[in-house]
mmCIF file of the N, C-alpha and C atoms, coordinates in Angstrom:
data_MODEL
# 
_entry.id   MODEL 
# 
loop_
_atom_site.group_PDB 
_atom_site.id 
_atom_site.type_symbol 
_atom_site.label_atom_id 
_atom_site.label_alt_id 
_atom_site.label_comp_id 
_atom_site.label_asym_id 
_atom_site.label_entity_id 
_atom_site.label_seq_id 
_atom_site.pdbx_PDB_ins_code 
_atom_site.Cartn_x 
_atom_site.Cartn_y 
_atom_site.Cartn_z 
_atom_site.occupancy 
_atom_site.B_iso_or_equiv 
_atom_site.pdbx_formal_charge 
_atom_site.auth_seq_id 
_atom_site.auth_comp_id 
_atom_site.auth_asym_id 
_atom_site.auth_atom_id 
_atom_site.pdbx_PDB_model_num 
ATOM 1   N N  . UNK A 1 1  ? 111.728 113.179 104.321 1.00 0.00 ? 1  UNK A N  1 
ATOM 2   C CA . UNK A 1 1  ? 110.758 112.677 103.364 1.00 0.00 ? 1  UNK A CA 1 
ATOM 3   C C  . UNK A 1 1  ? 109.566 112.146 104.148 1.00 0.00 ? 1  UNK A C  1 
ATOM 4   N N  . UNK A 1 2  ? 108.427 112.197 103.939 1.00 0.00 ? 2  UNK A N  1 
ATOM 5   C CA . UNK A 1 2  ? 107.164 112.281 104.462 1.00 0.00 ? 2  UNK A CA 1 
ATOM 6   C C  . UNK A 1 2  ? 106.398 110.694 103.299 1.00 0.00 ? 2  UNK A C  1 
ATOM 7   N N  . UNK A 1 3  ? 106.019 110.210 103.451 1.00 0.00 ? 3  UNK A N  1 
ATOM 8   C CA . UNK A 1 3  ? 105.002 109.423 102.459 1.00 0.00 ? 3  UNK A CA 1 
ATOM 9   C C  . UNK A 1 3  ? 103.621 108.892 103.260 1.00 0.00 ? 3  UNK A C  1 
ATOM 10  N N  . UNK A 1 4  ? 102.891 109.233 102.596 1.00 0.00 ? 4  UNK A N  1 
ATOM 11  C CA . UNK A 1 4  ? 101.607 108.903 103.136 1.00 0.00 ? 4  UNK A CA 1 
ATOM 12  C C  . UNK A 1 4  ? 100.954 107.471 102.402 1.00 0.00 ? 4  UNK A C  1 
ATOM 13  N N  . UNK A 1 5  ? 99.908  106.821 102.939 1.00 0.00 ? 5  UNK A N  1 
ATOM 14  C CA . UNK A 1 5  ? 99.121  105.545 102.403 1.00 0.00 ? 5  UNK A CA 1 
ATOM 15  C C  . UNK A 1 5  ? 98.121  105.801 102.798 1.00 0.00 ? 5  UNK A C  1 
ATOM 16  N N  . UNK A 1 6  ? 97.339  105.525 101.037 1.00 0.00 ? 6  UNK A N  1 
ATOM 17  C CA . UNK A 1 6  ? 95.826  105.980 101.615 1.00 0.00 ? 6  UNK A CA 1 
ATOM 18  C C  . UNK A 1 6  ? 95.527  104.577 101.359 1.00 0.00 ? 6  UNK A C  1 
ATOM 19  N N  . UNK A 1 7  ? 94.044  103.932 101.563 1.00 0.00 ? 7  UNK A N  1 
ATOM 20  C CA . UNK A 1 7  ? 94.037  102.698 101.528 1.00 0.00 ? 7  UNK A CA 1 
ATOM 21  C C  . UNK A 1 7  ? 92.233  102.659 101.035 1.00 0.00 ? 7  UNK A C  1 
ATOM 22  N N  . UNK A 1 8  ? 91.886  102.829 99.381  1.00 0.00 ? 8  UNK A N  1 
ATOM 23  C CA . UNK A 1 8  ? 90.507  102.593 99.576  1.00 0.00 ? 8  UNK A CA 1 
ATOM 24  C C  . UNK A 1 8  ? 89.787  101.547 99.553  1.00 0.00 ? 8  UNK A C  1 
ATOM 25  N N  . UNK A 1 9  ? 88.490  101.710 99.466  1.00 0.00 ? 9  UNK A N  1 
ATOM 26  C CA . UNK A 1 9  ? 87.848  100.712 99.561  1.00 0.00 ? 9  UNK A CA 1 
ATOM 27  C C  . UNK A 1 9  ? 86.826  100.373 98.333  1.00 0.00 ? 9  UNK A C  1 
ATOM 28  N N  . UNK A 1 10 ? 87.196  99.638  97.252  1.00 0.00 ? 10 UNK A N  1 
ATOM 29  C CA . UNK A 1 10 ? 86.191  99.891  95.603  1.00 0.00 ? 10 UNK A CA 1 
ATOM 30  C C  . UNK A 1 10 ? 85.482  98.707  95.670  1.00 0.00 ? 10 UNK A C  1 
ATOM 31  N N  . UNK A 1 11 ? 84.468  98.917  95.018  1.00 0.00 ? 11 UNK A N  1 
ATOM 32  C CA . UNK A 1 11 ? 83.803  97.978  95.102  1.00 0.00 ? 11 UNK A CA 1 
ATOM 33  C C  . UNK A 1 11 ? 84.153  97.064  93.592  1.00 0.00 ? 11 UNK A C  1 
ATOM 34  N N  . UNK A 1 12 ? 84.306  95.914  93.735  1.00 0.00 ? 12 UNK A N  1 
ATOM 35  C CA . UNK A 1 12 ? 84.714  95.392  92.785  1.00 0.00 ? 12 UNK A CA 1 
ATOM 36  C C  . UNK A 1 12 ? 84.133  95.510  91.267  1.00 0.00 ? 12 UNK A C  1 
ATOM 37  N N  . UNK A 1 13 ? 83.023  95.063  91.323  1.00 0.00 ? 13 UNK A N  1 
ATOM 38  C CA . UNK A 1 13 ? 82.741  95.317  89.560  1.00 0.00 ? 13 UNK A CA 1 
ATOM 39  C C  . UNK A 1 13 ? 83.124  96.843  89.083  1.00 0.00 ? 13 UNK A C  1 
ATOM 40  N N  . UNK A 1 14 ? 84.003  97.567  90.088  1.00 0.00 ? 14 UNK A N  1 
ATOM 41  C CA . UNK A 1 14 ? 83.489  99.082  89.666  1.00 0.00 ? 14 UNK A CA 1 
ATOM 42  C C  . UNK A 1 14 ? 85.069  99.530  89.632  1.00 0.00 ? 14 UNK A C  1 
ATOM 43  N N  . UNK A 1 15 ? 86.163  98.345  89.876  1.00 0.00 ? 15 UNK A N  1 
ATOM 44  C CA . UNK A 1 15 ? 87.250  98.515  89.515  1.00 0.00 ? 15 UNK A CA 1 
ATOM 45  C C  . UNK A 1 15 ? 87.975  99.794  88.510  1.00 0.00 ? 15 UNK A C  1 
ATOM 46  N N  . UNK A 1 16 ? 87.877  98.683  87.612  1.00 0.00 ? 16 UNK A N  1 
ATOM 47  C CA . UNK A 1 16 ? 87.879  99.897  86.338  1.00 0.00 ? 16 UNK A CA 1 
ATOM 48  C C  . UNK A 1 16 ? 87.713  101.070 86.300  1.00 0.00 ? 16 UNK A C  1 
ATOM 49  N N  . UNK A 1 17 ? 86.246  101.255 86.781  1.00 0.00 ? 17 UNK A N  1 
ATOM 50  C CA . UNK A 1 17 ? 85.631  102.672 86.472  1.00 0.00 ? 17 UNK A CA 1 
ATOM 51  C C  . UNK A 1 17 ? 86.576  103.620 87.635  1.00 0.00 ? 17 UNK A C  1 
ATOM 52  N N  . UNK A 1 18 ? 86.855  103.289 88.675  1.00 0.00 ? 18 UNK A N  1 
ATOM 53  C CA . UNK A 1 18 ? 87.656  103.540 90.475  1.00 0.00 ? 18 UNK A CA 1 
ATOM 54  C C  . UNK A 1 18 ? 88.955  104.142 89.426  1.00 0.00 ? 18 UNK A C  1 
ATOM 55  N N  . UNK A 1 19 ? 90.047  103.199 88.992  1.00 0.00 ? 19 UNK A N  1 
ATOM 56  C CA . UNK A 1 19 ? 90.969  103.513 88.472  1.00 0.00 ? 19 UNK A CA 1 
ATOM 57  C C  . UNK A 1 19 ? 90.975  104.441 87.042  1.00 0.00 ? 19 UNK A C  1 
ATOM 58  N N  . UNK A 1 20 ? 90.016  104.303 86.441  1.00 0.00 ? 20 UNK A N  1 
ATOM 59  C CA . UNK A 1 20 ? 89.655  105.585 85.484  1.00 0.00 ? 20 UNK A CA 1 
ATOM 60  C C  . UNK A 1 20 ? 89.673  107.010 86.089  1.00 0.00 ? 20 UNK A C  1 
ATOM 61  N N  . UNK A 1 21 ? 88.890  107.310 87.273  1.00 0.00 ? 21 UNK A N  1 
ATOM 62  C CA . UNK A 1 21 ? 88.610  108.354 87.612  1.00 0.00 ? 21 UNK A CA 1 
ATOM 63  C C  . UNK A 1 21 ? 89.656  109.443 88.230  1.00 0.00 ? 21 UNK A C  1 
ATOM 64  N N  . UNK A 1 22 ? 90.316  107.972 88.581  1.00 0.00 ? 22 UNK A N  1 
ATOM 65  C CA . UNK A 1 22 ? 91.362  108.976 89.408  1.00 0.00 ? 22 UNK A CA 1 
ATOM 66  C C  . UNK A 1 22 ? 92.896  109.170 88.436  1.00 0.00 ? 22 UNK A C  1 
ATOM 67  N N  . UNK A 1 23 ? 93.050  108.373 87.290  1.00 0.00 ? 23 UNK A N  1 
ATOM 68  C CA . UNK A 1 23 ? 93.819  108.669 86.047  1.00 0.00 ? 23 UNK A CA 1 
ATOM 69  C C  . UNK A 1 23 ? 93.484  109.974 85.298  1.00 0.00 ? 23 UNK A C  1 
ATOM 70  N N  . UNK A 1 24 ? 92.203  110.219 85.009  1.00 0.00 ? 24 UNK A N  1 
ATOM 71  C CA . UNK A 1 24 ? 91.691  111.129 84.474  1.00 0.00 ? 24 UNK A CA 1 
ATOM 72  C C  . UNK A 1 24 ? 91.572  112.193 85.416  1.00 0.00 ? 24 UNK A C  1 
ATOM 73  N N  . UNK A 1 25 ? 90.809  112.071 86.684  1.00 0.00 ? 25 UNK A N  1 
ATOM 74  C CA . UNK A 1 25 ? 90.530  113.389 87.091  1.00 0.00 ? 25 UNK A CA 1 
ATOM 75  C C  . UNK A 1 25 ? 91.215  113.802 88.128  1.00 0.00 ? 25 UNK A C  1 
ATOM 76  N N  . UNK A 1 26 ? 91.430  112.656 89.727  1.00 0.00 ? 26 UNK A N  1 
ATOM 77  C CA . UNK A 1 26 ? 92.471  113.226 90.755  1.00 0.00 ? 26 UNK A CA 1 
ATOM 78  C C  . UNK A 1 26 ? 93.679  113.419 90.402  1.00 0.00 ? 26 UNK A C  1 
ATOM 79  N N  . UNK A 1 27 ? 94.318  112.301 89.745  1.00 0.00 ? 27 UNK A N  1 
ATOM 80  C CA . UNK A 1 27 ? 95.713  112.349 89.664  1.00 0.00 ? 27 UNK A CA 1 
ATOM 81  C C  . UNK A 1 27 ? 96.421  113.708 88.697  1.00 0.00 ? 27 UNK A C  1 
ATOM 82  N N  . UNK A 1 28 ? 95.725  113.997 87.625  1.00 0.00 ? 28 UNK A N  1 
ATOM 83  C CA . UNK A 1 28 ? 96.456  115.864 87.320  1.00 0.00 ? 28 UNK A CA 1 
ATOM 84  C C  . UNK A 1 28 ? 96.108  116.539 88.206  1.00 0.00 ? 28 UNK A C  1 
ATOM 85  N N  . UNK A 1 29 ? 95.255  116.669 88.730  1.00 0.00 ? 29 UNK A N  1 
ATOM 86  C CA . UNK A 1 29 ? 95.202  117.771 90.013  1.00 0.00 ? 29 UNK A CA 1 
ATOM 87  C C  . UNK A 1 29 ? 95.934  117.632 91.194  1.00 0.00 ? 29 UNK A C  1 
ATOM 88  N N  . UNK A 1 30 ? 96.262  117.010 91.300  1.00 0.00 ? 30 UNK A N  1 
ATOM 89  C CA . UNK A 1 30 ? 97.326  116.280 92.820  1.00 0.00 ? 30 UNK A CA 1 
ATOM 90  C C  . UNK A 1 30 ? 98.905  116.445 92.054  1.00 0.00 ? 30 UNK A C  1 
ATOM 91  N N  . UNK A 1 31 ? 98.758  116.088 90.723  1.00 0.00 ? 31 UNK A N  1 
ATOM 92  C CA . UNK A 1 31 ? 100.321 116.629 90.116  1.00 0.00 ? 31 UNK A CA 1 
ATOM 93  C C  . UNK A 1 31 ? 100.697 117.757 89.927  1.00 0.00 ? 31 UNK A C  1 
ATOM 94  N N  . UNK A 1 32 ? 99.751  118.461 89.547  1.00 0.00 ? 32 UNK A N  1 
ATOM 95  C CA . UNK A 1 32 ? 99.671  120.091 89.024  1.00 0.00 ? 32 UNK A CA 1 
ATOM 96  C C  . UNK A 1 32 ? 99.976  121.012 90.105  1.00 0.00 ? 32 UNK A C  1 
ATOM 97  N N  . UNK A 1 33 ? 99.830  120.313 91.486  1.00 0.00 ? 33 UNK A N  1 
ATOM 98  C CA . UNK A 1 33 ? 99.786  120.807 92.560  1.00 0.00 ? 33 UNK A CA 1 
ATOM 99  C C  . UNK A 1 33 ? 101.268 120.250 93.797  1.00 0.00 ? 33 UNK A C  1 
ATOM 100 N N  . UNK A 1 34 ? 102.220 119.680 92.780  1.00 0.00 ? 34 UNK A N  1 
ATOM 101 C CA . UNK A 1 34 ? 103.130 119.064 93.276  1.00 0.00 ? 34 UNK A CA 1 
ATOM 102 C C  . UNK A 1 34 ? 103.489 117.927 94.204  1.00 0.00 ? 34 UNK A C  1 
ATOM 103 N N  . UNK A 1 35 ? 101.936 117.067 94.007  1.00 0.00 ? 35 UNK A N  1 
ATOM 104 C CA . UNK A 1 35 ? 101.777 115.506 94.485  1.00 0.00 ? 35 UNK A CA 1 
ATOM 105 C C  . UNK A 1 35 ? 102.874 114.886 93.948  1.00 0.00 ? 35 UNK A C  1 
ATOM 106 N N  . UNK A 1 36 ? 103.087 113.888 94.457  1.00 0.00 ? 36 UNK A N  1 
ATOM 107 C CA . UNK A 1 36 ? 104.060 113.047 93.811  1.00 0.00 ? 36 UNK A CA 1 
ATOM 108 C C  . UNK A 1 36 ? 103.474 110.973 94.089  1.00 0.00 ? 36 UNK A C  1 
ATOM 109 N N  . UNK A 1 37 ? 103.288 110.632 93.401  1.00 0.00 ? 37 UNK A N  1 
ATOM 110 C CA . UNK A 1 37 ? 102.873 108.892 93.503  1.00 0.00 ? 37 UNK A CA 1 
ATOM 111 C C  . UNK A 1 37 ? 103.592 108.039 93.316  1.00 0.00 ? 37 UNK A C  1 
ATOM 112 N N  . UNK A 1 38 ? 103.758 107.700 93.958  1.00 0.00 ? 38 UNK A N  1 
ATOM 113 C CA . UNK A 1 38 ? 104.860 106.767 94.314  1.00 0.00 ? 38 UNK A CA 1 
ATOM 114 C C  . UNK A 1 38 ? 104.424 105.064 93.656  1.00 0.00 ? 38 UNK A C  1 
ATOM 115 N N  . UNK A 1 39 ? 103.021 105.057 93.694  1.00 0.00 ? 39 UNK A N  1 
ATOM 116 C CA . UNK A 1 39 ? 102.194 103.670 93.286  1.00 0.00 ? 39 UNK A CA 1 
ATOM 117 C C  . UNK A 1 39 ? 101.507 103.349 93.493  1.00 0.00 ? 39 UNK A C  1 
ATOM 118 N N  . UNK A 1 40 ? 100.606 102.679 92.701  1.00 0.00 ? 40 UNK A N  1 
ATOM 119 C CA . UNK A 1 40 ? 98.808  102.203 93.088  1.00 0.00 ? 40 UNK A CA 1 
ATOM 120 C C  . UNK A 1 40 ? 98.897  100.821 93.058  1.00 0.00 ? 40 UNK A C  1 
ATOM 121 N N  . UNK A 1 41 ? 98.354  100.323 94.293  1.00 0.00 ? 41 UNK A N  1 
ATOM 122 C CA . UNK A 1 41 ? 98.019  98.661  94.206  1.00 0.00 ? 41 UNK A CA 1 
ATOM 123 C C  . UNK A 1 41 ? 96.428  98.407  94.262  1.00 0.00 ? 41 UNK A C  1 
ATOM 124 N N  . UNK A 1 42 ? 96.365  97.104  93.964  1.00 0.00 ? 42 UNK A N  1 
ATOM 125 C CA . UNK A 1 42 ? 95.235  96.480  94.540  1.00 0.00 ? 42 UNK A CA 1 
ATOM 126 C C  . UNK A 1 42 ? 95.573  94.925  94.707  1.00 0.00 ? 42 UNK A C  1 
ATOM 127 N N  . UNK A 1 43 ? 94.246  94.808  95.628  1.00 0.00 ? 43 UNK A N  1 
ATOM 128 C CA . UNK A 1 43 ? 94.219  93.028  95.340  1.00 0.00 ? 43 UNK A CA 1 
ATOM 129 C C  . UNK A 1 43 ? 93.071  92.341  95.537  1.00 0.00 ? 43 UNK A C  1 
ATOM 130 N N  . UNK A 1 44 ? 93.013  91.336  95.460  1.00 0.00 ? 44 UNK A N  1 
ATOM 131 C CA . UNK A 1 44 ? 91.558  90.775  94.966  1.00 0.00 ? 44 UNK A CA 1 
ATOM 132 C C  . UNK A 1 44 ? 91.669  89.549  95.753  1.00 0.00 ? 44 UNK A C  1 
ATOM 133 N N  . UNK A 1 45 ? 91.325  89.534  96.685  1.00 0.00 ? 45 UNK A N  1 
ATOM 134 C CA . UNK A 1 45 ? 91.384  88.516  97.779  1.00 0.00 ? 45 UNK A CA 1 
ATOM 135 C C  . UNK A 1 45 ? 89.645  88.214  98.390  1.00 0.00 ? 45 UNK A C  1 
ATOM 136 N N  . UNK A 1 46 ? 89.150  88.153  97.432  1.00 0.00 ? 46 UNK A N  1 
ATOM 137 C CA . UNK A 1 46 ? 87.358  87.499  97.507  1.00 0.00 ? 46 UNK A CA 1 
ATOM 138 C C  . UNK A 1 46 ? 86.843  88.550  98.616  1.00 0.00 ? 46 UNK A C  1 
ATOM 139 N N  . UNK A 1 47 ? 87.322  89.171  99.050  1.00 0.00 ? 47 UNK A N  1 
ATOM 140 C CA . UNK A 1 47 ? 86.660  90.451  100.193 1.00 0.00 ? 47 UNK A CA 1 
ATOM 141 C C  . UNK A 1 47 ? 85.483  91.275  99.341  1.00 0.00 ? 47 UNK A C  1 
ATOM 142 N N  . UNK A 1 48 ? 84.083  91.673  99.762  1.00 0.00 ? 48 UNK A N  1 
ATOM 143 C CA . UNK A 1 48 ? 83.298  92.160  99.357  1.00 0.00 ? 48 UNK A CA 1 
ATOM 144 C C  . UNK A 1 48 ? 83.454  93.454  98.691  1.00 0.00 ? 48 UNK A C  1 
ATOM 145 N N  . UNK A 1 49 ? 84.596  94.469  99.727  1.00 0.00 ? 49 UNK A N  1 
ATOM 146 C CA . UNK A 1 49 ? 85.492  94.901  98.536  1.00 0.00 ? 49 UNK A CA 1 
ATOM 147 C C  . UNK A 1 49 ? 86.810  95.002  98.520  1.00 0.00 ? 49 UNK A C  1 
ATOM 148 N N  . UNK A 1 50 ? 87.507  95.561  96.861  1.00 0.00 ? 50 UNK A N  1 
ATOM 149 C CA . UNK A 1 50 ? 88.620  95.293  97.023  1.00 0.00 ? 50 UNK A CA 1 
ATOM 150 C C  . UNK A 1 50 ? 89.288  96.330  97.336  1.00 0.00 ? 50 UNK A C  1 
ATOM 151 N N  . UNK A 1 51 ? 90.751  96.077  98.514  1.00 0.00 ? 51 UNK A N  1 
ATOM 152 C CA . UNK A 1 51 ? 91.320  97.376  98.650  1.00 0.00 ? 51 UNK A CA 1 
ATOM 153 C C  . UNK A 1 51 ? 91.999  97.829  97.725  1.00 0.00 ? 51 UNK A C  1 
ATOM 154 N N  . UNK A 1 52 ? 92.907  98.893  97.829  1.00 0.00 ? 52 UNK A N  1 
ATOM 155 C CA . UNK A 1 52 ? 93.008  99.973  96.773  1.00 0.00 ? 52 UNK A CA 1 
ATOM 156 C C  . UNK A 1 52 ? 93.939  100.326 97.116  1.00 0.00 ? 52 UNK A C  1 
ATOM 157 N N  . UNK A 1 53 ? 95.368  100.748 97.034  1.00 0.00 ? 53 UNK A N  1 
ATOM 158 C CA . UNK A 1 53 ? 96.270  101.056 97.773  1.00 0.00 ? 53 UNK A CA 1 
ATOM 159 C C  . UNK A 1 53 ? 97.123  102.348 97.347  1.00 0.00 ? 53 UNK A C  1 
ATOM 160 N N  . UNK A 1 54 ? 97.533  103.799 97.591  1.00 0.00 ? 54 UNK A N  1 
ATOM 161 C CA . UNK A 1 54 ? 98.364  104.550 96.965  1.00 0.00 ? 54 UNK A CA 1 
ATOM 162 C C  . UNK A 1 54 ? 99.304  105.261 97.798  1.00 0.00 ? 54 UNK A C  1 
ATOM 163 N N  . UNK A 1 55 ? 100.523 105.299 97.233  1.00 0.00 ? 55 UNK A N  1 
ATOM 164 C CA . UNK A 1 55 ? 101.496 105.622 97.894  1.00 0.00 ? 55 UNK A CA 1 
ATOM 165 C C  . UNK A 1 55 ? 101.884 106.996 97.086  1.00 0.00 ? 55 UNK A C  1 
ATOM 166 N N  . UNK A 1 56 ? 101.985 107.927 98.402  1.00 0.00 ? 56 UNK A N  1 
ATOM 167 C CA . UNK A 1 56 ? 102.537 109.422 97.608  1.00 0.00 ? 56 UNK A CA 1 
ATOM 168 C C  . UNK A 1 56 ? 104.111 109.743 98.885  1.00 0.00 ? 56 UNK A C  1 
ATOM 169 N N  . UNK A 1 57 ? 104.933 110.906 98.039  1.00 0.00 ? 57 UNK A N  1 
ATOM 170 C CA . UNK A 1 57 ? 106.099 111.144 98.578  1.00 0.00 ? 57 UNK A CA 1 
ATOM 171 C C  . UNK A 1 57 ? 105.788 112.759 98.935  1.00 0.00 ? 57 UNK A C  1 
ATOM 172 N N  . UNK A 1 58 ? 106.149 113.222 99.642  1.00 0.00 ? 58 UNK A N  1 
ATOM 173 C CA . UNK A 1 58 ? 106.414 114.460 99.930  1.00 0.00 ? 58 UNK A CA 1 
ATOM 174 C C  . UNK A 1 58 ? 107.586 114.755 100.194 1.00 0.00 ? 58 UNK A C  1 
ATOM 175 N N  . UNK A 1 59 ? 108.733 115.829 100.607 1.00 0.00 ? 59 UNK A N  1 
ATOM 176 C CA . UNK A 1 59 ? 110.201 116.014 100.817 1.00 0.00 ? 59 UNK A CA 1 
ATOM 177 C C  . UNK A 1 59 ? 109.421 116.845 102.148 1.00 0.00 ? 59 UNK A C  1 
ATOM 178 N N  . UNK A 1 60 ? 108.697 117.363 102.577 1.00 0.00 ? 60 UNK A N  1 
ATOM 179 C CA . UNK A 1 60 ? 108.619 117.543 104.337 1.00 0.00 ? 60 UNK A CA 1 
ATOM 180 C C  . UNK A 1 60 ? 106.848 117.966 104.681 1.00 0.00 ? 60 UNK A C  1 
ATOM 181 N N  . UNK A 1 61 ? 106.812 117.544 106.142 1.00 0.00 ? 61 UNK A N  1 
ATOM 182 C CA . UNK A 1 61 ? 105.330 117.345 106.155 1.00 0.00 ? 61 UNK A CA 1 
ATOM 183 C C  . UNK A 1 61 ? 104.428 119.281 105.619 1.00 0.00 ? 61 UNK A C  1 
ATOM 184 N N  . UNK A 1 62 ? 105.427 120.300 105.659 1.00 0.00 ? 62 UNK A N  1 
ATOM 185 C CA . UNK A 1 62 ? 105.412 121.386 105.745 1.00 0.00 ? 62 UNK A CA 1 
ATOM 186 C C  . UNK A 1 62 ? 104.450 121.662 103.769 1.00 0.00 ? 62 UNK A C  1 
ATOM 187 N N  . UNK A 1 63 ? 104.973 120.704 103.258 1.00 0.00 ? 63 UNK A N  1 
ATOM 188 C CA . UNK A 1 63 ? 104.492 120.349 101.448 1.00 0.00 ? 63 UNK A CA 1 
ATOM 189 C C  . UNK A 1 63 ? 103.585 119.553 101.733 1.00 0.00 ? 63 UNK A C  1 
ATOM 190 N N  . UNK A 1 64 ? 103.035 118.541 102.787 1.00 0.00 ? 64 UNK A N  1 
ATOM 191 C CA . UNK A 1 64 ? 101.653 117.462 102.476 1.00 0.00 ? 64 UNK A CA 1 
ATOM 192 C C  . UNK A 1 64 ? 100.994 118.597 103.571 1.00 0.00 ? 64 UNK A C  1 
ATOM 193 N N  . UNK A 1 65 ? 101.281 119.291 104.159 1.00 0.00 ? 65 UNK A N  1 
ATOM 194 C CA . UNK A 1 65 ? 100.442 120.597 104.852 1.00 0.00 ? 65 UNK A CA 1 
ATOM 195 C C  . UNK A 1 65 ? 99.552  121.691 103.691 1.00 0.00 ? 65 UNK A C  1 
ATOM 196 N N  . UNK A 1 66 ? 100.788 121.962 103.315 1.00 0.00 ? 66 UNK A N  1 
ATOM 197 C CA . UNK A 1 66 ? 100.539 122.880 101.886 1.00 0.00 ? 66 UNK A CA 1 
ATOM 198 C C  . UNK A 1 66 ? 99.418  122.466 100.877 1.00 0.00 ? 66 UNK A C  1 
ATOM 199 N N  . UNK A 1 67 ? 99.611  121.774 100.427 1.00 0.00 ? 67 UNK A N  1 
ATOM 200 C CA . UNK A 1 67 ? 98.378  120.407 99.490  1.00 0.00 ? 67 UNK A CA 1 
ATOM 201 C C  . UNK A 1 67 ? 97.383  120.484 100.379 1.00 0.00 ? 67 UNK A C  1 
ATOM 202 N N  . UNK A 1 68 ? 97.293  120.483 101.700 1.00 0.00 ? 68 UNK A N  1 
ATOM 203 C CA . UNK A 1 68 ? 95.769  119.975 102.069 1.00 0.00 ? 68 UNK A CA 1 
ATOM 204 C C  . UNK A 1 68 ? 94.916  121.716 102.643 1.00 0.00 ? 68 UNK A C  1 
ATOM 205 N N  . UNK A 1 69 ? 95.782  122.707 102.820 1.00 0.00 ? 69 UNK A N  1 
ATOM 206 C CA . UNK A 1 69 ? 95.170  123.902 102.996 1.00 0.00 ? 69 UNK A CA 1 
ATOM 207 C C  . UNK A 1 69 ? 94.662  124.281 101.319 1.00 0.00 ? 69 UNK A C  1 
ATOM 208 N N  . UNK A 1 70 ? 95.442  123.830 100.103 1.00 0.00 ? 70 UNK A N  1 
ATOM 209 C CA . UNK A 1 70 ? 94.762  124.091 98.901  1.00 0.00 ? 70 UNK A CA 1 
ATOM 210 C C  . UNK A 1 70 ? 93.419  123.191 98.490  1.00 0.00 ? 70 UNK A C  1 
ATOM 211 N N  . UNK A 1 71 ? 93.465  122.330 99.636  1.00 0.00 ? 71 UNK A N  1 
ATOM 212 C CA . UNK A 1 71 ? 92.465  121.093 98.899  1.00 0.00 ? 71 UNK A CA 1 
ATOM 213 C C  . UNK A 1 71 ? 92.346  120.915 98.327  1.00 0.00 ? 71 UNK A C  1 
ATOM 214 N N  . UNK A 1 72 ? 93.746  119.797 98.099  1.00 0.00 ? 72 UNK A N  1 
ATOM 215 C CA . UNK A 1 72 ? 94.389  119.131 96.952  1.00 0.00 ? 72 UNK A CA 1 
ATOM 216 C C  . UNK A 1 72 ? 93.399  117.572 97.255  1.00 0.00 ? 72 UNK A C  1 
ATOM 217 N N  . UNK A 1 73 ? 92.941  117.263 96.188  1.00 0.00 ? 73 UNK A N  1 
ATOM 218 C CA . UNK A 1 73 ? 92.380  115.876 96.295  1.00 0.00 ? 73 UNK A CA 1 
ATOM 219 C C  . UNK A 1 73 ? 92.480  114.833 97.643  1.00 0.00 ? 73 UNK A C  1 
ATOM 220 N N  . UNK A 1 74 ? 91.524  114.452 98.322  1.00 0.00 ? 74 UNK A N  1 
ATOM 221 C CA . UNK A 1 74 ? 92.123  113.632 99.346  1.00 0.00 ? 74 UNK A CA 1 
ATOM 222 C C  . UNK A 1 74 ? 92.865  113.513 100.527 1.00 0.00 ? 74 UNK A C  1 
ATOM 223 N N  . UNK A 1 75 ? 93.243  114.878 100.536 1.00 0.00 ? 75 UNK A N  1 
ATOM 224 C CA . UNK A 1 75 ? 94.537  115.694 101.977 1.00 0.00 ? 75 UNK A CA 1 
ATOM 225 C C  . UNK A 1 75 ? 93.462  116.054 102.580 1.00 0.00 ? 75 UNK A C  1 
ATOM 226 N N  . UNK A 1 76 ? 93.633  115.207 103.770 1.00 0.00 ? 76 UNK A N  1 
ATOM 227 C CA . UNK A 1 76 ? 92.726  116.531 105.160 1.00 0.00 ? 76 UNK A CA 1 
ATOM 228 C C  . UNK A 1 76 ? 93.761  116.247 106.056 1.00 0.00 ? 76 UNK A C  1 
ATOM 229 N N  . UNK A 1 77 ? 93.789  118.400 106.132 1.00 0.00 ? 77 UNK A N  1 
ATOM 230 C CA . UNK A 1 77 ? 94.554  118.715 107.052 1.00 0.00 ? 77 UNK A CA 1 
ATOM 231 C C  . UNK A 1 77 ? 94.871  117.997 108.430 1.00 0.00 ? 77 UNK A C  1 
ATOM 232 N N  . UNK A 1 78 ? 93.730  118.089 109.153 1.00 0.00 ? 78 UNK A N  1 
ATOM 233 C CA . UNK A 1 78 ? 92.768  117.494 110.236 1.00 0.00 ? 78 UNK A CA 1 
ATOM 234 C C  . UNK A 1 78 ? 93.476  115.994 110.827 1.00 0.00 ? 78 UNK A C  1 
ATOM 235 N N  . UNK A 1 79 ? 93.212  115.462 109.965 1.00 0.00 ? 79 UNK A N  1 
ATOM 236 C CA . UNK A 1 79 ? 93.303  113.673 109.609 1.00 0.00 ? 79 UNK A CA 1 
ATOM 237 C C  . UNK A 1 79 ? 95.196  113.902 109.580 1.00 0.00 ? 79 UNK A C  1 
ATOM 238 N N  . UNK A 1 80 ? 95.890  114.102 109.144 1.00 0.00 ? 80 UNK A N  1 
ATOM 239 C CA . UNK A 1 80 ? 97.478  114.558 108.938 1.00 0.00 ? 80 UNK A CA 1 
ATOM 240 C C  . UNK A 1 80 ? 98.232  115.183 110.890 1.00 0.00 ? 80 UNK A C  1 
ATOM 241 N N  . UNK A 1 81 ? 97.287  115.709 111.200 1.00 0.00 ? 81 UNK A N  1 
ATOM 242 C CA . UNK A 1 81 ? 97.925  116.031 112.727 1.00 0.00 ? 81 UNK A CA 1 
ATOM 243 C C  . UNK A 1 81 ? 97.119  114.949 113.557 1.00 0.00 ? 81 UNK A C  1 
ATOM 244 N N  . UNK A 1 82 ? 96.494  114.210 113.294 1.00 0.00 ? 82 UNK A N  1 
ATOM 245 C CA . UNK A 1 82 ? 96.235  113.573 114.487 1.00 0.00 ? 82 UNK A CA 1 
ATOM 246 C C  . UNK A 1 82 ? 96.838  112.259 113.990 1.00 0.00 ? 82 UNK A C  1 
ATOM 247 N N  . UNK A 1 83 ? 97.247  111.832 112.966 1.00 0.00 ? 83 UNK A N  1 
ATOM 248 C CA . UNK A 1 83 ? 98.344  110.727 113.177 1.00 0.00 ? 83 UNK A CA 1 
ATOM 249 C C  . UNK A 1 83 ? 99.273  110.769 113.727 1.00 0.00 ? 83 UNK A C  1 
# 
């Protein structure tokens, strides 16, 4: 099992709109495509902005490979081998 953490960076008043976008528009495309999410955080700790937190599962890195040659939302290949 593979899980990745992405970690963004929203700017606060724009919360909302951050978590809209990706309900509506990344997240079916990252499912449709056999993403899997494990969970979205945030927190609000007076930082200029707030982080953003999402956790996805994969069953082997050979499937979060797969996703990022389709350019599946957010997967770079690239960024995945040099961790």
């Amino acid at each position: 099992m593979i899980y990745r953490l992405r970690i963004y960076q929203a700017i606060p008043n724009k919360v909302p709109e951050f978590h809209r976008f990706f309900r509506e528009h990344l997240l079916p495309i990252q499912l449709r495509h056999g993403a899997r999410l494990l969970g979205r955080w945030e927190t609000d700790d007076g930082r200029v902005l707030d982080p953003v937190a999402a956790t996805q599962a994969f069953d082997a890195l050979a499937e979060l490979e797969r996703l990022a040659r389709r350019g599946v939302a957010g997967i770079d290949l690239q960024a995945i081998h040099q961790a």
